[in-house]
C-alpha positions as CSV (number, residue, x, y, z in Angstrom):
1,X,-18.6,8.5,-4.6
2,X,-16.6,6.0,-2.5
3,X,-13.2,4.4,-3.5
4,X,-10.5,2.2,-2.7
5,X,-7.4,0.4,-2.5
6,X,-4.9,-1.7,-1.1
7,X,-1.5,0.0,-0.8
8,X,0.0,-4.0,0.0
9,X,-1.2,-6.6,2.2
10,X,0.4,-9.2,3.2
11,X,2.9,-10.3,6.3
12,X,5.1,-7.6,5.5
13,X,3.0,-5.2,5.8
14,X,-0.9,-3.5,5.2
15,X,-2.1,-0.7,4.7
16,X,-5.9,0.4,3.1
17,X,-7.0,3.8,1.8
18,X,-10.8,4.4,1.5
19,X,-12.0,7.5,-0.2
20,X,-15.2,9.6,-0.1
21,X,-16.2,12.2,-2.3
22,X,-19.3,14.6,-1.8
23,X,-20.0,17.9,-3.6
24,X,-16.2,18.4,-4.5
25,X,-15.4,17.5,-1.0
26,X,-13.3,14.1,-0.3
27,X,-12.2,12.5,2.8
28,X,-9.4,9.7,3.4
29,X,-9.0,7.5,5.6
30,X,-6.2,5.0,6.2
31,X,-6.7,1.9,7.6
32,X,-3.4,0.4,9.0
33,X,0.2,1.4,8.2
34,X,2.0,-1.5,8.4
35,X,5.1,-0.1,6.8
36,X,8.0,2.3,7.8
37,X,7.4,5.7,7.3
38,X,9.8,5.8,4.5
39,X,8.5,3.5,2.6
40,X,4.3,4.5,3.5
41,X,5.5,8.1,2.1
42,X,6.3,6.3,-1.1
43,X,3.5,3.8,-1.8
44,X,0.8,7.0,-1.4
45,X,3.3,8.9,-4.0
46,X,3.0,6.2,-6.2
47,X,-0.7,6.7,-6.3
48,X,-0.7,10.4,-6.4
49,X,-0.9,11.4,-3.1
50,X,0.9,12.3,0.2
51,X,0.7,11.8,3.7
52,X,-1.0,15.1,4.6
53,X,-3.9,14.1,2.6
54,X,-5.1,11.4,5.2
55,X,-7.8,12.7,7.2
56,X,-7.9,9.8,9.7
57,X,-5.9,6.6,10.7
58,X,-7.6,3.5,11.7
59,X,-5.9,0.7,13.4
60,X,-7.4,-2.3,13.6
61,X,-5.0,-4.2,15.9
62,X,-1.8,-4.3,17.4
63,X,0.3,-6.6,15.4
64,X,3.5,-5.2,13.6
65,X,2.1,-5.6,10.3
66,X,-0.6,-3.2,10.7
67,X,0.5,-0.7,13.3
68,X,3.8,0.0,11.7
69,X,4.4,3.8,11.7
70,X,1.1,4.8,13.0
71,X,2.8,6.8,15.4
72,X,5.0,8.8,13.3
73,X,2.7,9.7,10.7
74,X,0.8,10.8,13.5
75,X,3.1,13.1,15.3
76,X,4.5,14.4,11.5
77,X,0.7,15.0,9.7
78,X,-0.8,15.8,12.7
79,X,-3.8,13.0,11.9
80,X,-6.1,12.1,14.4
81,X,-5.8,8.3,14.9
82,X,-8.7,5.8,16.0
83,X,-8.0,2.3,17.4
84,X,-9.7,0.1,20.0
85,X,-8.5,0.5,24.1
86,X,-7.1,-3.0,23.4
87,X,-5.5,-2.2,20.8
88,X,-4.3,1.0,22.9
89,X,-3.3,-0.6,25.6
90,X,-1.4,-3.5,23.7
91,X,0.6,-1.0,22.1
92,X,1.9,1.0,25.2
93,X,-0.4,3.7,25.7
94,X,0.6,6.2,24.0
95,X,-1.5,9.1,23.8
96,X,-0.5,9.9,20.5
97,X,-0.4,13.9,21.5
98,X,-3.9,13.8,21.8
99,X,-5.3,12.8,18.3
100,X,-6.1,9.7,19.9
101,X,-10.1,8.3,20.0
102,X,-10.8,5.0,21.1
103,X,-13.4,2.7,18.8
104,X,-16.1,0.6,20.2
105,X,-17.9,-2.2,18.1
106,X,-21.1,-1.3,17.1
107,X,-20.2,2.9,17.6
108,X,-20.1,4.7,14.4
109,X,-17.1,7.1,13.8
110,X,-17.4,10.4,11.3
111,X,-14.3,11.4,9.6
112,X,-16.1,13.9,6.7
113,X,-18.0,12.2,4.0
114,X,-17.3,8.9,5.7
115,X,-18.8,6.9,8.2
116,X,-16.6,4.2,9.6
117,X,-18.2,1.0,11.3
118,X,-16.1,-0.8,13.6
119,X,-16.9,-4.1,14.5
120,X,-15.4,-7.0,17.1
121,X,-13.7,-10.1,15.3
122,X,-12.1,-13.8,16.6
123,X,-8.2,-12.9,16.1
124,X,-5.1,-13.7,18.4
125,X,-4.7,-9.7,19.6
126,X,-5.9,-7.4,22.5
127,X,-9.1,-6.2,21.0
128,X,-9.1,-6.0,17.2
129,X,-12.0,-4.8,15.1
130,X,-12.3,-4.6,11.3
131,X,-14.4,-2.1,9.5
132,X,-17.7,-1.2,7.4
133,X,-17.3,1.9,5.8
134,X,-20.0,3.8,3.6
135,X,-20.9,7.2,2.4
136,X,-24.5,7.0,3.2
137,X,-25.3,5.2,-0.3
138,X,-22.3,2.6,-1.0
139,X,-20.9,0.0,1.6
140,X,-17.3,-1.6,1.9
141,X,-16.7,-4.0,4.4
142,X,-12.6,-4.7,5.3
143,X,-12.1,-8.1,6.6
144,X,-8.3,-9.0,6.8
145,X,-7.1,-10.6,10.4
146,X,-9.5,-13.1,12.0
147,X,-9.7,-16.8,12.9
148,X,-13.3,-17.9,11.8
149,X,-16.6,-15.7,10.8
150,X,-18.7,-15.5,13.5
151,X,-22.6,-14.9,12.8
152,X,-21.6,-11.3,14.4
153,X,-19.4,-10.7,11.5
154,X,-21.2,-11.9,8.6
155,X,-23.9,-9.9,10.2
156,X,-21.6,-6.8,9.4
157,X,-21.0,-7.9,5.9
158,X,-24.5,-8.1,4.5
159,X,-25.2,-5.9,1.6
160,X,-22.2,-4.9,0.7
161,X,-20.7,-3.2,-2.7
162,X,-17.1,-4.1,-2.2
163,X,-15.2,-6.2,0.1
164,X,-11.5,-6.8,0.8
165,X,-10.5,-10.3,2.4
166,X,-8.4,-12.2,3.9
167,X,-7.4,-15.6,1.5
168,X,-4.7,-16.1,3.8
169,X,-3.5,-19.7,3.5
170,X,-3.8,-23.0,1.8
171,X,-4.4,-25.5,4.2
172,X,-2.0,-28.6,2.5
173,X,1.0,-25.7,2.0
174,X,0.1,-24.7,5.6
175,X,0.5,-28.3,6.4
176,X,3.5,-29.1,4.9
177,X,5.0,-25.8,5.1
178,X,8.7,-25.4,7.3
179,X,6.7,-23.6,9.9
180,X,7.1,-25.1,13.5
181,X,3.8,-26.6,14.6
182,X,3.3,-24.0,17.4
183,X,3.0,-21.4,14.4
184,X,0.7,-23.9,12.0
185,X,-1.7,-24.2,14.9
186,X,-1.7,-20.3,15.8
187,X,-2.1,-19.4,11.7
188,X,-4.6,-22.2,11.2
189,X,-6.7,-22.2,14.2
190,X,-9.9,-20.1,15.5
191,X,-8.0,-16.8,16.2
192,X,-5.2,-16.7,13.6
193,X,-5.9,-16.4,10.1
194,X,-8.6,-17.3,7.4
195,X,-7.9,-20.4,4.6
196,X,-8.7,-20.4,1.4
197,X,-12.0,-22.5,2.1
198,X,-13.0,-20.7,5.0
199,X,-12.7,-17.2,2.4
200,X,-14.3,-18.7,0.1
201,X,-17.4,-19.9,2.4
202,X,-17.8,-16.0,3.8
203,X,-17.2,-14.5,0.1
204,X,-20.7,-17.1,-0.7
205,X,-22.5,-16.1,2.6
206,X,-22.4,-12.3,1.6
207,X,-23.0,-12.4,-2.3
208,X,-25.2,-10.8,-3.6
209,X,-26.0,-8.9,-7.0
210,X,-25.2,-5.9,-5.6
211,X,-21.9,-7.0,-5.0
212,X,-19.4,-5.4,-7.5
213,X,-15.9,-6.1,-6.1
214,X,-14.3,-8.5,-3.8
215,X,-10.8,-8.3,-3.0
216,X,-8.5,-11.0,-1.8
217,X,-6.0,-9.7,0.7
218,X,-3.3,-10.7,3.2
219,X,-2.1,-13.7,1.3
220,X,1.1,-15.6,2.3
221,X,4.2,-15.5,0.6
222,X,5.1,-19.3,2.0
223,X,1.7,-20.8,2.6
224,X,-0.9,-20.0,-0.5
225,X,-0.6,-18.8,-4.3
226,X,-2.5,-16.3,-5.9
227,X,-3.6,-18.7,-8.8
228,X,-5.1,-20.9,-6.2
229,X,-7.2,-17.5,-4.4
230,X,-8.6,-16.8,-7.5
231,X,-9.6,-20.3,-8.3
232,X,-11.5,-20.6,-4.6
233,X,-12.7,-16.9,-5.5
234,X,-14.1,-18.1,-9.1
235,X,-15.6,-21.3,-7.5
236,X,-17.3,-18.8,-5.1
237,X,-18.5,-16.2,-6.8
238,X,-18.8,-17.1,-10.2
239,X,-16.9,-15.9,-13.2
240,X,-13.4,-16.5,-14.4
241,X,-10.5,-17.1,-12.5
242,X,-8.1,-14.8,-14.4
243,X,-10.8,-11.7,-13.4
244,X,-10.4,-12.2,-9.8
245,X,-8.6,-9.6,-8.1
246,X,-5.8,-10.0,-5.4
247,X,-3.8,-7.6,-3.4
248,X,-0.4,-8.0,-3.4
249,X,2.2,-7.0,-0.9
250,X,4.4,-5.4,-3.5
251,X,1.6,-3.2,-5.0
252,X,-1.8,-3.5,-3.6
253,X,-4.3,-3.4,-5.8
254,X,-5.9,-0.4,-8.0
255,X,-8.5,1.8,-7.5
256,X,-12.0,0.6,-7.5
257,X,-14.9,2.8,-7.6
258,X,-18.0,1.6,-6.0
């Protein structure tokens, strides 16, 4: 069986856990710790579990939001960590004591009943890869910091059970937001962050029947409103706009079993 969930997503901070289970056996991964230790320690309590459960950290970039306390729940859990040699280097290179493996795109990584597929995407950082993870029968592909889809990453996305995305702005709140122009044109352009209508247009690429949950993540607090995610989402994949689910940066979102 494979699970997961957001633990929040957002500018404050991300963080995914992804779950595989296999003849009583499970493995977790964490993708991300954008948060302090303090306050990762108690989003995994609130969702019954604790840092020395995580088999494996994966970072997909350097940014502040994502990175967070990678280092320290390293060093204190003793969990091997996997990120790309941008990524690496971007961040100091640290050798994290040894429990650090550098991801390729296109290598496949084992952590237990997982298999984790790293792949390149268009984003304003060192080397940043997202992720298609599976346990051999069900597929989830993680898609939350990139400019624009390239046919590489849709490529990656096909046949997928579950998906979590980035819905990160509105374009016309982007617009007329307080944000210096410098900042609109980084968020909005071809290595910042996805809109609404360019979610939207990769949620419609990938669907499918088999398709059983999409996610929206990584929204902004200034510059987009759930209600108006879940519209695009409904418009997109069909159904009702009150079913579609977001992750939020307070709570994530729950469990979903694919």
């Amino acid at each position: 069986m494979l699970r997961f969930r957001s633990l929040g997503s957002g500018s404050t901070g991300n963080a995914t856990l992804v779950e595989a289970t296999s003849a009583g056996r499970s493995s977790r991964l964490l993708i991300d710790c954008g948060f302090g230790l303090k306050q990762l320690d108690s989003r995994l309590a609130r969702v019954g579990l604790a840092a020395g459960d995580i088999d494996a950290i994966f970072i997909t970039h350097e940014h502040g939001d994502h990175i967070g306390c990678a280092r320290s729940l390293s060093r204190r859990e003793r969990i091997p960590v996997w990120m790309s040699e941008g990524t690496w280097l971007a961040t100091g290179g640290h050798d994290f004591e040894g429990r650090l493996t550098l991801a390729r795109d296109g290598v496949d990584i084992e952590v237990g009943e997982l298999c984790i597929q790293p792949f390149t995407v268009p984003h304003d950082a060192r080397e940043p890869l997202q992720l298609r993870c599976t346990d051999g029968a069900r597929h989830l592909g993680v898609l939350t910091d990139l400019g624009h889809a390239t046919p590489h990453v849709l490529a990656r996305l096909m046949g997928l059970d579950a998906l979590l995305l980035e819905f990160n702005h509105d374009s016309e709140l982007l617009a007329g937001s307080s944000y210096p122009p410098f900042l609109k044109q980084r968020v909005g352009g071809n290595y910042g962050h996805l809109s609404n209508e360019a979610a939207a247009a990769i949620a419609r690429a990938v669907l499918h029947d088999g398709l059983r949950h999409v996610v929206a993540a990584h929204l902004s607090e200034q510059n987009n409103r759930p209600e108006i995610v879940r519209r695009m989402m409904a418009d997109a994949l069909g159904g009702a706009a009150d079913e579609m689910l977001t992750a939020t940066a307070a709570d994530g979102s729950p469990w979903l079993d694919l």
